[in-house]
MIDOSE-1310 file (N, C-alpha, C; in nm, 2 decimals, decimal comma, always signed):
residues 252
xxxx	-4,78/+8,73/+19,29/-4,67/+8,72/+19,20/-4,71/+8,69/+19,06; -4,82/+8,59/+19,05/-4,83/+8,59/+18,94/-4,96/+8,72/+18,84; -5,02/+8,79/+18,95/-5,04/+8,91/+18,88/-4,95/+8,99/+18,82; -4,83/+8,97/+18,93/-4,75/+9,06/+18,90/-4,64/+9,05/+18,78
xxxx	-4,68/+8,97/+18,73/-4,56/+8,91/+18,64/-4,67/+8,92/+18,49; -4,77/+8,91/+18,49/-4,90/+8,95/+18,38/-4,85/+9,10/+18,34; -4,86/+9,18/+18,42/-4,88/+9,31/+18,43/-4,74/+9,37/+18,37; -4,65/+9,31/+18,44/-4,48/+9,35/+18,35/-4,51/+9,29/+18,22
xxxx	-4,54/+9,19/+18,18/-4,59/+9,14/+18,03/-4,63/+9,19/+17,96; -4,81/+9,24/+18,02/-4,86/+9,39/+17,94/-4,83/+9,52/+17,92; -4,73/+9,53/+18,03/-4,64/+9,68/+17,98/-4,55/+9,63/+17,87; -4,46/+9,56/+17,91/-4,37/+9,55/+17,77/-4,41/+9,57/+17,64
xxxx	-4,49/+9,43/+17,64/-4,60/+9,43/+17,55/-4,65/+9,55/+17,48; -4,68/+9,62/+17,54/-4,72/+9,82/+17,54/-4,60/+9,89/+17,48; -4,51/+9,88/+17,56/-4,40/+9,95/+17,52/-4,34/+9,91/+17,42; -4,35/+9,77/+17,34/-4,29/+9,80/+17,21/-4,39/+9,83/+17,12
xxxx	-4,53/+9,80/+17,14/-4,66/+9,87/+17,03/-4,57/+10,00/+17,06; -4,58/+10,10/+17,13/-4,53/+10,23/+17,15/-4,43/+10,27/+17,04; -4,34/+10,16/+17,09/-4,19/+10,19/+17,01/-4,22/+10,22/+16,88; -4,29/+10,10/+16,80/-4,34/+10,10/+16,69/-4,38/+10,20/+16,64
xxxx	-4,48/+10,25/+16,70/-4,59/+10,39/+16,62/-4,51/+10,49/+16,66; -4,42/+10,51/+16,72/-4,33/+10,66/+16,73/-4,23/+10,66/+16,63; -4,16/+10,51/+16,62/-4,05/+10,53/+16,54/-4,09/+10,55/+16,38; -4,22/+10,50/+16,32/-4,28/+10,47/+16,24/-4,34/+10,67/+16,17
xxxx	-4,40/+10,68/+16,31/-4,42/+10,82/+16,28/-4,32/+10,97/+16,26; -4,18/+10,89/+16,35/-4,06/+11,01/+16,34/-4,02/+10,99/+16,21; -4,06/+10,89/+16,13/-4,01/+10,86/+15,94/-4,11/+10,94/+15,88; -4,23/+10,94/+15,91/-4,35/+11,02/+15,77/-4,43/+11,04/+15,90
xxxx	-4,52/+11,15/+15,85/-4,60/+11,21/+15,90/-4,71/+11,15/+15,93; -4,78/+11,09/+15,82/-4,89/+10,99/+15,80/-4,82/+10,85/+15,68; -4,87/+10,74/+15,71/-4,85/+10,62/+15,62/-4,90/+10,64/+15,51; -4,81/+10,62/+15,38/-4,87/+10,58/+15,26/-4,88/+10,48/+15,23
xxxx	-4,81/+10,38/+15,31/-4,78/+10,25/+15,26/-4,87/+10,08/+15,31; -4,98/+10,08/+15,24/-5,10/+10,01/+15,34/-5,01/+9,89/+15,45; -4,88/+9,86/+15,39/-4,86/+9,77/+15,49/-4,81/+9,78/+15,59; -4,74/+9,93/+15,64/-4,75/+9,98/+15,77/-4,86/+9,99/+15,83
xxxx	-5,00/+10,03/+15,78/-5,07/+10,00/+15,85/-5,14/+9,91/+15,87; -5,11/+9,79/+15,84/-5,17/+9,66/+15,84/-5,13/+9,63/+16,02; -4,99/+9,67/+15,96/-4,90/+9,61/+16,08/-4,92/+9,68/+16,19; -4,96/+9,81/+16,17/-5,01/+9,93/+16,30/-5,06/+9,83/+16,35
xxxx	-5,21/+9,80/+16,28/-5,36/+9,77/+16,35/-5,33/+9,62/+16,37; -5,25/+9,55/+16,31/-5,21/+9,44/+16,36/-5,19/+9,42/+16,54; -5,06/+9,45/+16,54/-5,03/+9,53/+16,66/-5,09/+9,52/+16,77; -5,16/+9,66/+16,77/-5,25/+9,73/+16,83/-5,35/+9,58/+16,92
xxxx	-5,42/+9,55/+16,77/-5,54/+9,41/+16,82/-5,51/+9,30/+16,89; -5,38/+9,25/+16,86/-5,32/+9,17/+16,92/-5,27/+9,18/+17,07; -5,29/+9,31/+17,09/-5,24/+9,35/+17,23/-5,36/+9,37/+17,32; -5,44/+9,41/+17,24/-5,63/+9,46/+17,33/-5,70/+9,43/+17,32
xxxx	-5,72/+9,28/+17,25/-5,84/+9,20/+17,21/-5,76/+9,09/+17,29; -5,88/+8,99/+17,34/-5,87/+8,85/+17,38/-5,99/+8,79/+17,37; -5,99/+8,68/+17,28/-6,15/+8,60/+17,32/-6,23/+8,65/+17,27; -6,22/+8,76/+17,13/-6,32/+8,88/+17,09/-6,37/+9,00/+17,17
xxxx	-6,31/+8,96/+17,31/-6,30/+9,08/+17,36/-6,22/+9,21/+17,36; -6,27/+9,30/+17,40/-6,17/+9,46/+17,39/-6,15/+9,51/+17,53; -6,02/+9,54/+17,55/-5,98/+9,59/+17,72/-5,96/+9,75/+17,67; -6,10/+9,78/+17,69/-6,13/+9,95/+17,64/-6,06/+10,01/+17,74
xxxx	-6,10/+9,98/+17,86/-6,01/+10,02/+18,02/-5,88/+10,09/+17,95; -5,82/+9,98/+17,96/-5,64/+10,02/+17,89/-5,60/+10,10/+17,78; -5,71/+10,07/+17,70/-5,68/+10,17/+17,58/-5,74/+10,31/+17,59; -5,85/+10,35/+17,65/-5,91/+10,44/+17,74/-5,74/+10,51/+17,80
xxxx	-5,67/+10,44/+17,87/-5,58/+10,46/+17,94/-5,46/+10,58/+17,89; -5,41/+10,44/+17,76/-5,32/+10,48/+17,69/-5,36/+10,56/+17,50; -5,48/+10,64/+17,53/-5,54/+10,72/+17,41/-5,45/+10,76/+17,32; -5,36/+10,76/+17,33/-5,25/+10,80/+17,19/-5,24/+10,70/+17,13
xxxx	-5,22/+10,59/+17,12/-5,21/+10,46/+17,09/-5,33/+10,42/+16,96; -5,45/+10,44/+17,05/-5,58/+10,40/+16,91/-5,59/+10,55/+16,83; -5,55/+10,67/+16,91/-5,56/+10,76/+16,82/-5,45/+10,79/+16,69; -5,34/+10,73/+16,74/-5,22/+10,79/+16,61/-5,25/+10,67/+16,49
xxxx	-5,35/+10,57/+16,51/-5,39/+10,43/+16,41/-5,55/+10,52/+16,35; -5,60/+10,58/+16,41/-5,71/+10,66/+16,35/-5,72/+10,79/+16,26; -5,59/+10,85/+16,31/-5,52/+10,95/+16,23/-5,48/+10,89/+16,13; -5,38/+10,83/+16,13/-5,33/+10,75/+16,03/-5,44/+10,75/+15,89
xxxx	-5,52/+10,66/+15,94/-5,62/+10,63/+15,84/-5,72/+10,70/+15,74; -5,68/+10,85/+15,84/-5,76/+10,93/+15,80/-5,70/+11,01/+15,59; -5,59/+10,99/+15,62/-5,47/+11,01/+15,48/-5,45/+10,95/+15,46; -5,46/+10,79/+15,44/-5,44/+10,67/+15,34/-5,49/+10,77/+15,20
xxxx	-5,39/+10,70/+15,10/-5,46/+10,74/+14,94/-5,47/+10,62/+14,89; -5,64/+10,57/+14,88/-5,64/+10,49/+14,82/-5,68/+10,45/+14,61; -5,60/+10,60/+14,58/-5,60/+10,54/+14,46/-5,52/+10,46/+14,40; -5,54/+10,39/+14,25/-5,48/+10,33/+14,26/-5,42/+10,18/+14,29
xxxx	-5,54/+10,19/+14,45/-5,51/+10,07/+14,52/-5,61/+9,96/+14,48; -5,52/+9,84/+14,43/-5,59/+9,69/+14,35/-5,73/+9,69/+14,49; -5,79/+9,59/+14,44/-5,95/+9,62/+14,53/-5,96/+9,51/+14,65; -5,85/+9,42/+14,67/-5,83/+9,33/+14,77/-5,80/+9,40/+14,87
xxxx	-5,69/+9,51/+14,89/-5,58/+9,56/+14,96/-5,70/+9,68/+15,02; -5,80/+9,73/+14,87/-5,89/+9,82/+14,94/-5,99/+9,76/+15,06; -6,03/+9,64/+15,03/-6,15/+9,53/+15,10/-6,08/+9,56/+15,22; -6,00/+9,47/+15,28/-5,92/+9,47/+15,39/-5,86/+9,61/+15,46
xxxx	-5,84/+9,76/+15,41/-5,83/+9,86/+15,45/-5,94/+9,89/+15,53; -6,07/+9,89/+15,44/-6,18/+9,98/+15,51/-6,25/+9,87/+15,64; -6,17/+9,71/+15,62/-6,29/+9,60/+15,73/-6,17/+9,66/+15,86; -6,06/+9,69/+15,82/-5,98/+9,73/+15,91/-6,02/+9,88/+16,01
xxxx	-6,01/+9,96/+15,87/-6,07/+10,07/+15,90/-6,16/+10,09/+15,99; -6,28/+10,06/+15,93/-6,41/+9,97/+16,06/-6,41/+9,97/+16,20; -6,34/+9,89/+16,21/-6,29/+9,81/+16,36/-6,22/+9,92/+16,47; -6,10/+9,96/+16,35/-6,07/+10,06/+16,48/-6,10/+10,19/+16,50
xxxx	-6,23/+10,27/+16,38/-6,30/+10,34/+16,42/-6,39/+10,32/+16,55; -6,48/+10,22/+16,57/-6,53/+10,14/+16,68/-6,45/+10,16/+16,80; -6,37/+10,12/+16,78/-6,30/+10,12/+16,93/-6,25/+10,21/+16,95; -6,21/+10,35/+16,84/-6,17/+10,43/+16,90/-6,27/+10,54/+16,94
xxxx	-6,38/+10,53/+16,88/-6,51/+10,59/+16,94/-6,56/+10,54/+17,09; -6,56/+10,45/+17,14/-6,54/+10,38/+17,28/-6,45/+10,45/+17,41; -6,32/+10,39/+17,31/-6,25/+10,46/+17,39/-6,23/+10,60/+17,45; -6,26/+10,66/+17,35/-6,23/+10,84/+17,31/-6,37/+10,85/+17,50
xxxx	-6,44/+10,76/+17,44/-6,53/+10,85/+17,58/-6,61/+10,79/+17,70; -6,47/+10,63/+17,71/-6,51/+10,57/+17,81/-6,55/+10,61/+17,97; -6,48/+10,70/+17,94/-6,46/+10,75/+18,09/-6,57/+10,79/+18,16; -6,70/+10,86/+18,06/-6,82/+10,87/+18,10/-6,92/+10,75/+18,13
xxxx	-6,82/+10,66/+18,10/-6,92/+10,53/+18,20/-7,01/+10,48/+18,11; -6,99/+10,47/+17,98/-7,09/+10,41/+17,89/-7,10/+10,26/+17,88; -7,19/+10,22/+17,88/-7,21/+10,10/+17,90/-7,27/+10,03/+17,77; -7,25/+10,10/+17,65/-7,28/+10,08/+17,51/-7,27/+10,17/+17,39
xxxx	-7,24/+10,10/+17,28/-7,23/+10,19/+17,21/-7,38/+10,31/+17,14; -7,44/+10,21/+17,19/-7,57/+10,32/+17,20/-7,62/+10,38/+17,28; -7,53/+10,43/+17,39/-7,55/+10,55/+17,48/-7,46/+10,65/+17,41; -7,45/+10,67/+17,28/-7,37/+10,78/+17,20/-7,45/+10,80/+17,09
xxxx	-7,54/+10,91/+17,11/-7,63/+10,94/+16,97/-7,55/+10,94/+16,87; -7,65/+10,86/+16,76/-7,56/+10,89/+16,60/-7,44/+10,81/+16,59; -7,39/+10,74/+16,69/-7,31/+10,62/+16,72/-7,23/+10,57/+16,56; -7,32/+10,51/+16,48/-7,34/+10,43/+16,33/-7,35/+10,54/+16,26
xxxx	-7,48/+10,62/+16,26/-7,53/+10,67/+16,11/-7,51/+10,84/+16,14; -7,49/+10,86/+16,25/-7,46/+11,01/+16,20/-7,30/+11,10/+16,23; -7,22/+11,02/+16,32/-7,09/+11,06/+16,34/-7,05/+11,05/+16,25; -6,96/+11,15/+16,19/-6,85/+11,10/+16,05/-6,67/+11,11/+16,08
xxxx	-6,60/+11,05/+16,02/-6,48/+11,01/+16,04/-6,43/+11,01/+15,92; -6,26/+11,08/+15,93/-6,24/+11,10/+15,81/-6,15/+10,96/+15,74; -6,19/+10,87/+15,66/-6,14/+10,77/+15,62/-6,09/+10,76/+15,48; -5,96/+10,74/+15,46/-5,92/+10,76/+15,30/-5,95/+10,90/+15,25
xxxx	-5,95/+11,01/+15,33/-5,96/+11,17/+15,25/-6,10/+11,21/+15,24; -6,19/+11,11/+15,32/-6,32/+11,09/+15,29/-6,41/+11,10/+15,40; -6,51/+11,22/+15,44/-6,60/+11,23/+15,52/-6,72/+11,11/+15,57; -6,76/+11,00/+15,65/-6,78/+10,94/+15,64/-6,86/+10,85/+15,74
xxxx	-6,98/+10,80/+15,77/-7,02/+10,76/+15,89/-6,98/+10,61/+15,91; -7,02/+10,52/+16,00/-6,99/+10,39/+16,01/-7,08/+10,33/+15,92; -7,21/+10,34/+15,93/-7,28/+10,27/+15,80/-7,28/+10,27/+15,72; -7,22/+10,41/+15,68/-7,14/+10,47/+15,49/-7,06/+10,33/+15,47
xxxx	-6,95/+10,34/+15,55/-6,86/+10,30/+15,54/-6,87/+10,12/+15,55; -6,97/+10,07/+15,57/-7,01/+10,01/+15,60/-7,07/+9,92/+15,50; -7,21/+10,00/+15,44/-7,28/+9,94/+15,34/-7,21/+10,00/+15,19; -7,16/+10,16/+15,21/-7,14/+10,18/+15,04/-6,97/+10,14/+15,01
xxxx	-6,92/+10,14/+15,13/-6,75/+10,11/+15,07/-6,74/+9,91/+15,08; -6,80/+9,87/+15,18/-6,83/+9,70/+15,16/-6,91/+9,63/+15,13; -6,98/+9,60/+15,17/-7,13/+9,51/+15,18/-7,20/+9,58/+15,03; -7,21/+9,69/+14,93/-7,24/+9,73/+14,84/-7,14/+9,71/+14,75
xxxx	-7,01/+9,74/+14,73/-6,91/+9,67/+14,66/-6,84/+9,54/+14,64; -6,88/+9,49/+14,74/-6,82/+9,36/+14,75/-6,93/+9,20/+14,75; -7,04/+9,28/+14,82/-7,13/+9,19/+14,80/-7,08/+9,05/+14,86; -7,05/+9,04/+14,97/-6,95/+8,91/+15,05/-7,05/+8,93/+15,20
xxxx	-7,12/+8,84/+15,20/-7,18/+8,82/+15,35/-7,09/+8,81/+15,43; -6,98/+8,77/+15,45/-6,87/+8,73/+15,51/-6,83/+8,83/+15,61; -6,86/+8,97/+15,51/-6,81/+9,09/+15,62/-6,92/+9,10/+15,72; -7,04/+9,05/+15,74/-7,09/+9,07/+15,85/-7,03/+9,04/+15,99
xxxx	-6,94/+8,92/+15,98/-6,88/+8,80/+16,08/-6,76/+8,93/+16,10; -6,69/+9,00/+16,07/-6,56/+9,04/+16,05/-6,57/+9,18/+16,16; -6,69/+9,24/+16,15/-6,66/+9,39/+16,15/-6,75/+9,41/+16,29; -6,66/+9,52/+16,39/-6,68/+9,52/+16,54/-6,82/+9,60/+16,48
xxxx	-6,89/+9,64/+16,63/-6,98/+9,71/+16,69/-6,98/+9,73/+16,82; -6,89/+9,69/+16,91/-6,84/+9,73/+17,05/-6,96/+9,65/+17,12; -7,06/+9,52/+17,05/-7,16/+9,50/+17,19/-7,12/+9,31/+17,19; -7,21/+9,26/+17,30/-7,13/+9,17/+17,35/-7,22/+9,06/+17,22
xxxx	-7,31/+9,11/+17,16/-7,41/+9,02/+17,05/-7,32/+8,99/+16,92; -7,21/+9,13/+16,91/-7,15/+9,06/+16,74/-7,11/+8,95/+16,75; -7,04/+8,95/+16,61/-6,95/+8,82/+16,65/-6,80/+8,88/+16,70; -6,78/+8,74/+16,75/-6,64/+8,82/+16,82/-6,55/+8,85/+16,75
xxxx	-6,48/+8,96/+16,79/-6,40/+9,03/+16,74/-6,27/+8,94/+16,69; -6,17/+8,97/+16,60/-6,05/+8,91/+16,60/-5,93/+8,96/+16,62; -5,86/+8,93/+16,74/-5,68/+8,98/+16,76/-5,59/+8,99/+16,68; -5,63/+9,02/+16,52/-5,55/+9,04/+16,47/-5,60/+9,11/+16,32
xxxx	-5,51/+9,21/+16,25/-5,55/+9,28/+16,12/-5,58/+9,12/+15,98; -5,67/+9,20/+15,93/-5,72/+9,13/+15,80/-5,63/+9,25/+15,70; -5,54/+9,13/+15,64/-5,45/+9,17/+15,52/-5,49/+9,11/+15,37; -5,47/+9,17/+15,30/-5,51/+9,14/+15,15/-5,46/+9,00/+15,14
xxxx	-5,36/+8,93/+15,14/-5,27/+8,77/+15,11/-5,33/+8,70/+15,17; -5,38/+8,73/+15,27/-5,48/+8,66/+15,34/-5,64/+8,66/+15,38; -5,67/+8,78/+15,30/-5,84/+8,78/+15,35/-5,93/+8,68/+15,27; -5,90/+8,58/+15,21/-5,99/+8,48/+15,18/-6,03/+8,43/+15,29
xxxx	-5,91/+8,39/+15,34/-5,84/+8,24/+15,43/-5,90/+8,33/+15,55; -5,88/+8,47/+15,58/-5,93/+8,48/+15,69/-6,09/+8,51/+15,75; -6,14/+8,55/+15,66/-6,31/+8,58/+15,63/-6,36/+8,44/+15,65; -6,32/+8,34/+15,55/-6,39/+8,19/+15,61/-6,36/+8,15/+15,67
xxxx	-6,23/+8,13/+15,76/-6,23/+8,12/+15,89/-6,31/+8,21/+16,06; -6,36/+8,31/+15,96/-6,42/+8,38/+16,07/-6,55/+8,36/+16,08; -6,66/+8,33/+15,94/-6,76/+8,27/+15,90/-6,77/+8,18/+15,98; -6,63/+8,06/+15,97/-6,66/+7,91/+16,03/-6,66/+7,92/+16,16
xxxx	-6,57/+8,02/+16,28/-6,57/+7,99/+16,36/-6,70/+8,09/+16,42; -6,74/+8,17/+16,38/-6,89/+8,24/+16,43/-7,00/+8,20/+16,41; -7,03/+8,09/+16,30/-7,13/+8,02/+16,30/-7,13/+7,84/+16,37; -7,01/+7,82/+16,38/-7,00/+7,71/+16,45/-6,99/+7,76/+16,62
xxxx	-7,00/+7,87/+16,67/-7,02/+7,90/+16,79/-7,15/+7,91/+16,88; -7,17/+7,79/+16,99/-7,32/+7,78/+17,02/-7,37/+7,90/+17,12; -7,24/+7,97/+17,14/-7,35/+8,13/+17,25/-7,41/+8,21/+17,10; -7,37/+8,18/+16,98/-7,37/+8,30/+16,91/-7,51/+8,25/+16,80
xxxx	-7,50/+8,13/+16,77/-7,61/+8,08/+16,70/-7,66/+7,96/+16,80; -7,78/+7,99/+16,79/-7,83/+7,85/+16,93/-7,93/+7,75/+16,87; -7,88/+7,67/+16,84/-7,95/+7,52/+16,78/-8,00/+7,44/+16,89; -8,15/+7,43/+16,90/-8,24/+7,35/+16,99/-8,35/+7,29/+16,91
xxxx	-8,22/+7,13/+16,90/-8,30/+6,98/+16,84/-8,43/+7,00/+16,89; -8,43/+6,98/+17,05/-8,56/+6,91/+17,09/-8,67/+7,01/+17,06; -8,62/+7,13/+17,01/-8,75/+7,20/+16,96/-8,76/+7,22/+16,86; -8,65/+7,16/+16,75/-8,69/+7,15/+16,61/-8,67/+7,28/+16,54
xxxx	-8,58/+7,41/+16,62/-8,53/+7,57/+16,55/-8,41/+7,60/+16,61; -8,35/+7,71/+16,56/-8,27/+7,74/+16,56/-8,27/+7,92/+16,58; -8,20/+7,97/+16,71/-8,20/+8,10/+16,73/-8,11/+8,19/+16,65; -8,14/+8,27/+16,61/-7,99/+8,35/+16,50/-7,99/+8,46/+16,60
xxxx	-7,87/+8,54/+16,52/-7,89/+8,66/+16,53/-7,96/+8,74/+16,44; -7,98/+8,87/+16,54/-8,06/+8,98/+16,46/-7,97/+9,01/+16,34; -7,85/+9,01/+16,34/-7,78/+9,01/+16,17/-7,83/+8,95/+16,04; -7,90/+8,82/+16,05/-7,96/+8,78/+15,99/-8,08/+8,85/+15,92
xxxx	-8,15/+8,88/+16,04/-8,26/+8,97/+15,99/-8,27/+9,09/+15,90; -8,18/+9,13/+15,97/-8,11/+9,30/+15,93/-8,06/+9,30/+15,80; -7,99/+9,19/+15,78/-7,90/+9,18/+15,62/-7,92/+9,11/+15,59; -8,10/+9,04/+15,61/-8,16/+8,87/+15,51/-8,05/+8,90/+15,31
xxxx	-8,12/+8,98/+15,33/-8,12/+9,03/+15,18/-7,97/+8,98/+15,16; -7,86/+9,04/+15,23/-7,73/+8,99/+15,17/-7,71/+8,82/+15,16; -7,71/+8,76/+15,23/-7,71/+8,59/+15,31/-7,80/+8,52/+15,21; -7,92/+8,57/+15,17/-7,98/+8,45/+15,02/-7,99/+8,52/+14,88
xxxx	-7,91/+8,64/+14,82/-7,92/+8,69/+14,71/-7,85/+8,58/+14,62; -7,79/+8,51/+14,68/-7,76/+8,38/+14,58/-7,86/+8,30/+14,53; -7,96/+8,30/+14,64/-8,08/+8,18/+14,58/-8,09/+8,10/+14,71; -8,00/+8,11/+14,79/-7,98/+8,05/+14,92/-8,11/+8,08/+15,02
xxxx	-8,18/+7,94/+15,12/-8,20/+8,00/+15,25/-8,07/+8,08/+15,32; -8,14/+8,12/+15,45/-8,06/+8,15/+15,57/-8,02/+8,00/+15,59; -8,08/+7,93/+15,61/-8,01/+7,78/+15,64/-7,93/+7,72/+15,59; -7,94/+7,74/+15,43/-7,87/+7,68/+15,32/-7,74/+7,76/+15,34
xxxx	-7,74/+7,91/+15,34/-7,61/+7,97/+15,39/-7,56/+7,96/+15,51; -7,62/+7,94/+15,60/-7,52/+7,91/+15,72/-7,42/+7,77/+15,77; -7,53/+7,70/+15,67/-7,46/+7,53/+15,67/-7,33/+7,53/+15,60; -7,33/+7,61/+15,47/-7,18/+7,58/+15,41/-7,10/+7,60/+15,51
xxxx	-7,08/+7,66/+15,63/-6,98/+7,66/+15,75/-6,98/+7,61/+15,85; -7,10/+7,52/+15,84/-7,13/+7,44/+15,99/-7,05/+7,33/+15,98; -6,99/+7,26/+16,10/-6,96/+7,13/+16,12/-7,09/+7,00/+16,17; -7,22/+7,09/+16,19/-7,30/+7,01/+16,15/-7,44/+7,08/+16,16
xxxx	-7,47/+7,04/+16,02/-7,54/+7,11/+15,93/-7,72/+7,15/+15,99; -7,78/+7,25/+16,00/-7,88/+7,27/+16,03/-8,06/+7,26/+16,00; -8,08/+7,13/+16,02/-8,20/+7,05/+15,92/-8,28/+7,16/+15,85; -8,31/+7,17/+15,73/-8,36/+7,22/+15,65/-8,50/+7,30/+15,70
xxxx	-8,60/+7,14/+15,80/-8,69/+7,18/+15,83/-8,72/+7,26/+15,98; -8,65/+7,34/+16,03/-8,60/+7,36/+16,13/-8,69/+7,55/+16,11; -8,74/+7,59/+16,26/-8,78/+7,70/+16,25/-8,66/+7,80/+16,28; -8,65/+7,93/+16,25/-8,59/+8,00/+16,24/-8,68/+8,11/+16,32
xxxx	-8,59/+8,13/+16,46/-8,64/+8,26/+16,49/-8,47/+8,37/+16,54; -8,52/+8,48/+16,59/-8,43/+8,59/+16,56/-8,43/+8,64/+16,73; -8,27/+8,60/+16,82/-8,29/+8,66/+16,97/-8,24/+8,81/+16,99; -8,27/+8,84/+17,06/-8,26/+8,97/+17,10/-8,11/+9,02/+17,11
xxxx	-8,09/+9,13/+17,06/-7,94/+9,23/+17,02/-7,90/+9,23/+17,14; -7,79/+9,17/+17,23/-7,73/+9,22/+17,34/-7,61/+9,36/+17,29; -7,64/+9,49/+17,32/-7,56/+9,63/+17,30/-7,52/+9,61/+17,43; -7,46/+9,57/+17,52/-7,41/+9,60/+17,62/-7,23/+9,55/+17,57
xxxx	-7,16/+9,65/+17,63/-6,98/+9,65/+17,56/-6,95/+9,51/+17,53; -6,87/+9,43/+17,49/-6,81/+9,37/+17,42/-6,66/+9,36/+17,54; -6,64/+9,39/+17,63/-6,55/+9,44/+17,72/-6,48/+9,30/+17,78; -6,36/+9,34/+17,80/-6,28/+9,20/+17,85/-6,15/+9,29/+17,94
């Protein structure tokens, strides 16, 4: 009974995301207006993420759904557009490229996003009128313009090592407030950074490694940057080593 009463939940649930992107799309062809699709990918996350997890299963299922949010994106015009509203498009953008690459070819039983050659650096997606890979999009439209460590915490990779994903769209009015809260709660998370007192270090992730460069171009350690978010701060003298990338899905 009480499966069964979940399951009518997540239909509904389904059926008004549906409602939404049809009625939305029987008005315009493609969105000009970034806050329709804020509220698309809003939506969407809030319905197929839990816990930073992704129920690819279902969206696999219902493929029109991540694809009419990927289309979408593909004709955004972003001139013109103030550079907050840009920030928050492309961390958006991001994410549901990721999962729509997942989805698009779950069915062959992938068990990572690196059982798909070219995954990051060589597939391209048309984003904003713009041919484009995930690491493009990645390093030269964020992490190179923005220069904000922050987007590392923010933006999927479909494996179960990122940080976890978030159930819901990052909007310009709010992407301060929502980036340091995702900083705070991914560095204060002990599966994801592993602090062991009695041995005097601390395990990161390979993100660290990978993007040292972004995390102390202030002047900062790695330590000194990760403490501004900690609820309790990580001794200075403390060794610093790097655990191994878990790529296996991200799946819930």
């Amino acid at each position: 009974m009480f499966l069964g009463c979940n399951r009518r939940f997540y239909d509904m649930r389904r059926a008004v995301f549906l409602l939404l992107i049809y009625t939305f799309f029987a008005n315009t062809a493609f969105p000009q207006n970034l806050d329709d699709y804020f509220s698309q990918v809003n939506s969407f996350l809030s319905l197929h993420v839990e816990n930073g997890k992704v129920n690819y299963k279902a969206i696999a299922q219902n493929f029109d759904e991540i694809k009419a949010i990927y289309v979408s994106q593909c004709h955004i015009d972003l001139r013109s557009t103030p550079e907050g509203q840009k920030k928050a498009f492309y961390i958006n953008a991001y994410n549901i490229i990721v999962i729509y690459q997942i989805a698009r070819y779950y069915e062959f039983n992938q068990k990572s996003p690196m059982d798909q050659s070219g995954f990051f650096d060589r597939i391209k997606h048309k984003v904003a009128g713009e041919m484009i890979t995930l690491n493009q999009l990645e390093i030269k439209k964020l992490l190179m313009t923005y220069k904000d460590p922050r987007i590392h915490f923010v933006l999927a990779c479909a494996a179960k090592s990122c940080p976890p994903l978030a159930s819901f769209a990052y909007v310009p009015e709010k992407l301060e407030r929502q980036l340091d809260e995702r900083a705070w709660l991914t560095l204060n998370n002990d599966n994801w950074l592993r602090l062991l007192p009695g041995q005097q270090k601390v395990e990161l992730s390979k993100i660290f490694d990978w993007y040292k460069r972004d995390f102390v171009s202030g002047g900062n350690t790695l330590i000194q940057y990760i403490n501004q978010y900690r609820k309790t701060p990580i001794p200075g003298n403390f060794a610093i080593e790097f655990y191994e990338y878990d790529w296996s899905l991200n799946e819930g």
